[in-house]
N, C-alpha and C positions, 0 to 999 in steps of 0.2 A: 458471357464469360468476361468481353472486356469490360464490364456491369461491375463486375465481384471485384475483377482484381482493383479496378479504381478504389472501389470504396475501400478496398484490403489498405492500399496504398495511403489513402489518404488518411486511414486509420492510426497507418504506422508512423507516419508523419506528425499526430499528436499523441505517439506511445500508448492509444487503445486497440493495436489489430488484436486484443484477446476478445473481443467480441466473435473474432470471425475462426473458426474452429477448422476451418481447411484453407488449403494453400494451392495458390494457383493451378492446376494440373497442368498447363507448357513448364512447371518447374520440375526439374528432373528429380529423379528420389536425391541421387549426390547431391543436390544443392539445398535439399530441405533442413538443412542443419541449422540455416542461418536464415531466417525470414524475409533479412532484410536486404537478402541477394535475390532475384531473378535471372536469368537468360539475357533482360533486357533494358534490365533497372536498377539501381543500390540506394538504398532509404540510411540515413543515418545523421548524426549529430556533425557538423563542420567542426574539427580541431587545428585546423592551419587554412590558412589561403596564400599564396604565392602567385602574387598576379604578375610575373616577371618571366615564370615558367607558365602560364595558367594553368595550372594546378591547384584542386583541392584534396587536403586531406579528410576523408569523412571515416568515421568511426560507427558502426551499425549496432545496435544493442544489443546485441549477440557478442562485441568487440572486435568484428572483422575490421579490418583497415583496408581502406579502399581509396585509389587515387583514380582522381574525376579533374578531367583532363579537359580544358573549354576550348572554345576559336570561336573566332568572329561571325561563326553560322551559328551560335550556340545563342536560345534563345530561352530569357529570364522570367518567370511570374514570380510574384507575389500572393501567398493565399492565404486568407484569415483562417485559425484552428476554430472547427467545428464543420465550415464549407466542405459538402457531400461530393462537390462536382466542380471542375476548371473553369465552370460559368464567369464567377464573377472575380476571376484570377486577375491580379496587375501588369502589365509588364513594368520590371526595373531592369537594372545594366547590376555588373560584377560587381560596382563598388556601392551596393545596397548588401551584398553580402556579406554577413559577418560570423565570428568564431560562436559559436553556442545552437544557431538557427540549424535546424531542421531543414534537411535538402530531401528533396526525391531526382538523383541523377537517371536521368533516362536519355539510356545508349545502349547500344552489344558489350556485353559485359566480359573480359578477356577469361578464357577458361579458364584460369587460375583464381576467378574470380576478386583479383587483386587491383586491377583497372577497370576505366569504363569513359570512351570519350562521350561527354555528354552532348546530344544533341539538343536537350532542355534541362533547364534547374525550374524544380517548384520546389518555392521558398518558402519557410515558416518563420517570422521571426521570434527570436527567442521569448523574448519578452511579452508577446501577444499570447503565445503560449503558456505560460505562466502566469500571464493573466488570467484567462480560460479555466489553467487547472485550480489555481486557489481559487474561484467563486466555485467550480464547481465542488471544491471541497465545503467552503463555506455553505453552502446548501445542503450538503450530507451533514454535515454537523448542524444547522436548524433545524430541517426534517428526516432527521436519520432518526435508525433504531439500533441497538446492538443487544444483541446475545445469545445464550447456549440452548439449542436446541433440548427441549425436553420432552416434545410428542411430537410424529408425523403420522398424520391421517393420509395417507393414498386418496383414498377413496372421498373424500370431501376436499381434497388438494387444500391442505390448514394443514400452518406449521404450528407451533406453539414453542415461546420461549421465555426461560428466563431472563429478563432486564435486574442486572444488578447495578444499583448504587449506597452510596455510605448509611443510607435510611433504609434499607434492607433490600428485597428483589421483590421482583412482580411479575406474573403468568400473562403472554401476551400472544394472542391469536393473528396468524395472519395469513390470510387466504390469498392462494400462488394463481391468479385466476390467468386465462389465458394470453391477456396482454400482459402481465407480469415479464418483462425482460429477465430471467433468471439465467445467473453466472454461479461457476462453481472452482475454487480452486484447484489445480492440479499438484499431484503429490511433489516433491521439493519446488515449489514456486515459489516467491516471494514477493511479488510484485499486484497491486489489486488490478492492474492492465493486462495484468496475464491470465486472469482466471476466464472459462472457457463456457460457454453454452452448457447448462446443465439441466436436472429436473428434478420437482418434488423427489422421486424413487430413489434420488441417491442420496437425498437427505440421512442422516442417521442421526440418533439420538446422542445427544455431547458434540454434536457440533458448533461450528458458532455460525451466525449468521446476521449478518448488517441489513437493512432495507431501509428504500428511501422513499417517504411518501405523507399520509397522514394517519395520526393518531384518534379514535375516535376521543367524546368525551372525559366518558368515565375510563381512559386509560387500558383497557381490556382485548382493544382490537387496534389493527393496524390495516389500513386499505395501503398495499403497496405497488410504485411503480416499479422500481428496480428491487430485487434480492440476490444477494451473493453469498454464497456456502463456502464451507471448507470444512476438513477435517484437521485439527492443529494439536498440536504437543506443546504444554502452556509449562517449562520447567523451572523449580526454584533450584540456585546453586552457590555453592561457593568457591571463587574463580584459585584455581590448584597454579595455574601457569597461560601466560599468554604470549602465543608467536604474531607478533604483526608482523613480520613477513610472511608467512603462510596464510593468514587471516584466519590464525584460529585460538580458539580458548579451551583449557582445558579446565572439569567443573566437576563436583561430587556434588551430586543430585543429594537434595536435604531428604527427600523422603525415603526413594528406595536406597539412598547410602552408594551407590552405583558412579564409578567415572563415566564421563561423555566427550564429543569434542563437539563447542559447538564452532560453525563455521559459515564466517564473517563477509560477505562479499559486499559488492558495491554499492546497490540498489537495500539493504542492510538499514535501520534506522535506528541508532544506538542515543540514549538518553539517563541523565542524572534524576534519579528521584530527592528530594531535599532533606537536610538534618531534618530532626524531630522536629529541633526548634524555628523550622523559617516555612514549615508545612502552609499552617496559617498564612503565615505574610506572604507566602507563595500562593495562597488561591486570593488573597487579598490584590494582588497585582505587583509583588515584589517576590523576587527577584527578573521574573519573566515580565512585566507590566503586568497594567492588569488586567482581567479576565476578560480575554475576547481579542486582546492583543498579543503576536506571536514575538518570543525572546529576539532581540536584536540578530539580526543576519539568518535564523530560524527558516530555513526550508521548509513549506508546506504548514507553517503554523495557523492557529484559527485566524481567520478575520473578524474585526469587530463587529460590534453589531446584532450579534447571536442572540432570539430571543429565549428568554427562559422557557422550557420544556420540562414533562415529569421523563422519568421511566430514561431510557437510553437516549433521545436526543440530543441536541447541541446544547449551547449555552455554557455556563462557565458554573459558579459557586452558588446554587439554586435556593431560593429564602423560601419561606412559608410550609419548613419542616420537610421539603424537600430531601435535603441532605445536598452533599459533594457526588458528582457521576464520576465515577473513578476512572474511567476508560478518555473522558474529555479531559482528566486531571493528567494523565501519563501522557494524554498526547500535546499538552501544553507543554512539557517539561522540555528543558533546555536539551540541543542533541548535544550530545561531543564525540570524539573521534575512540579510535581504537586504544589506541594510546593512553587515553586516562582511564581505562579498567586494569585496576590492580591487583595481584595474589590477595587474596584476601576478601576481598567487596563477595558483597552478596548480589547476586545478579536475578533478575527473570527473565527465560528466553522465552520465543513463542517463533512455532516454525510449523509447516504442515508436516503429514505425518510420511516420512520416506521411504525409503528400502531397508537402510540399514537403522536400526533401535536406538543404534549406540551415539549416533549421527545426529544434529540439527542444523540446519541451516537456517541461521535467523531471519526470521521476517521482524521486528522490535528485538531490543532486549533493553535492559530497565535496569542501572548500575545502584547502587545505594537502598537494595531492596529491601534490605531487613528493616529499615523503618515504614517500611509500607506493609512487610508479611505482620510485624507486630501488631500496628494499625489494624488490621483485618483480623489479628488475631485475637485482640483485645475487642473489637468488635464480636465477633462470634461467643466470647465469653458471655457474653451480654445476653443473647442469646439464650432459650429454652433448650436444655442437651448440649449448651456449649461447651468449649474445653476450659477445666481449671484452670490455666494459665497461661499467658500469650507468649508460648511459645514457638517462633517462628520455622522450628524444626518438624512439629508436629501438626498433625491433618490436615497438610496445605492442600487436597486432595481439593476440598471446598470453598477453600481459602484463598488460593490465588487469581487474579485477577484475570480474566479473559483477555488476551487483546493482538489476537493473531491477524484475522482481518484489518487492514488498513485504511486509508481512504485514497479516493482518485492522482 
């Protein structure tokens, strides 16, 4: 037991305990609300330090606020993100801790669960962690795969999906074999650290699904280590009203003609799709640099370096009749805040599928879309059975871009 909860801990300390699908059992049910409380520990991001009082202020990803209270018995590591175990932990002193780092306070945590004198800090620091998470992105984007489930086999455990990019899709088999790490999102999630232990059976068809591994030759098969599922609601809209104090938008769905709210939280990744006219010079390396380089100040943008790949991979504007990967294209594009979505702007949200219809809670959403639904639509015209006209209002059913699943 104290086996699991380590590794829970050390999980949470680089915001992947969604690997681990249970919680300690010493936590009581009342405290399971918030993971990153125990009985005997609080995990969370450092937003003050007060070395006058020794007081820290820590914020849990849940947003409990919790003051961790030091003394001169109180004893400091340092530990690299990825480290499974305290083996090869540092000791430092208080003033190596700083506002952003990831703590694990371990003490009696006050029933209120609002304090906790710590008898040790395991420290993450910020930027070691953010090192960590962009390769590991950069890696999903070399050997990634993305797209919509279009067969599951049970019985041969073979998923089968479409990979769409600007040069059309392609049918891509990939067998869930035993050592296949498989995660799956859970309904209003939005975090890819949140998604949970899953399996082939709960696969369904129209889902989407990422995996990271390799691509055979001829492009037809995937040998995958990791796969991650969800079920997501991909919608196009046109923004009616926007509260950023509530963090919400209000949207008339272009297809079923239908109001929605969608709703904006923190963890939330909002992005400009470009005029018609700077599309080009945007996959060229302007206005975001260029391809492989993430927009100035860009959270989580690619790393350079990315080799060229067919089908869903990483890489940037792909030559040799490849085409544009649409999914690398949106998640290049610059983010902004809540604040620049206007009455008006045509938007795409992508959110898993919740309780309420009416509801989404974004995981992406994509400002400036009607030059992208066009784009696609104009594409599809192209198209054997395509539509007359690219019109952005009509059969986005096919049309719009998958892109609920995120990266690490």
């Amino acid at each position: 037991m104290r086996a699991h909860f380590l590794a829970i801990a050390l999980a949470l300390l680089t915001g992947t305990a969604g690997a681990y699908a249970q919680t300690p059992q010493a936590t009581p049910a009342s405290q399971q609300a918030d993971k990153g409380i125990t009985p005997n520990s609080a995990i969370g991001e450092v937003k003050a330090i007060d070395p006058s009082s020794s007081n820290l202020i820590l914020k849990t990803d849940a947003g409990s606020v919790v003051t961790v209270t030091v003394s001169d018995k109180t004893v400091y590591m340092r530990l690299a993100p990825g480290e499974t175990t305290l083996a090869n932990a540092t000791k430092i002193a208080l003033a190596d801790v700083a506002e952003g780092d990831r703590v694990w306070a371990r003490g009696k945590v006050s029933d209120d669960q609002k304090s906790v004198p710590a008898a040790a800090l395991i420290v993450m620091n910020k930027a070691d962690i953010a090192k960590k998470q962009e390769a590991e992105r950069a890696e999903w984007r070399r050997r990634g795969i993305l797209g919509v489930v279009s067969a599951v086999n049970p019985e041969s455990k073979e998923i089968t999906i479409s990979s769409r990019s600007m040069a059309g899709t392609q049918s891509v088999i990939i067998p869930v074999v035993e050592k296949v790490e498989m995660r799956r999102y859970a309904p209003d999630s939005i975090k890819f650290g949140d998604a949970k232990p899953g399996t082939v059976g709960e696969v369904k068809v129209g889902d989407q699904l990422r995996a990271l591994g390799e691509r055979s030759p001829d492009g037809t098969r995937f040998t995958a280590e990791k796969v991650v599922t969800g079920s997501f609601r991909t919608v196009a809209g046109t923004v009616a009203a926007v509260d950023a104090a509530s963090g919400e938008i209000k949207i008339n769905d272009l297809q079923t003609k239908q109001p929605l709210t969608v709703v904006i939280k923190q963890d939330a990744v909002l992005r400009k799709f470009p005029a018609e006219g700077e599309v080009m010079m945007f996959g060229r390396g302007g206005p975001g640099g260029r391809p492989g380089s993430p927009p100035t100040g860009q959270p989580g943008a690619p790393a350079s370096g990315g080799r060229p790949q067919q089908g869903g991979g990483g890489g940037g504007i792909r030559g040799g009749g490849g085409g544009m990967n649409i999914q690398d294209m949106l998640e290049r594009l610059p983010t902004i805040a809540l604040a620049d979505v206007k009455v008006g702007d045509t938007i795409i949200v992508s959110s898993t599928k919740g309780l309420d219809s009416s509801r989404l809670t974004a995981i992406s959403l994509v400002s400036g879309a009607d030059t992208l639904l066009n784009m696609m639509a104009a594409r599809q015209q192209q198209q054997p059975g395509g539509q007359s006209s690219p019109n952005p209002a009509a059969g986005l059913g096919s049309g719009i871009p998958q892109f609920g699943i995120g990266l690490p």
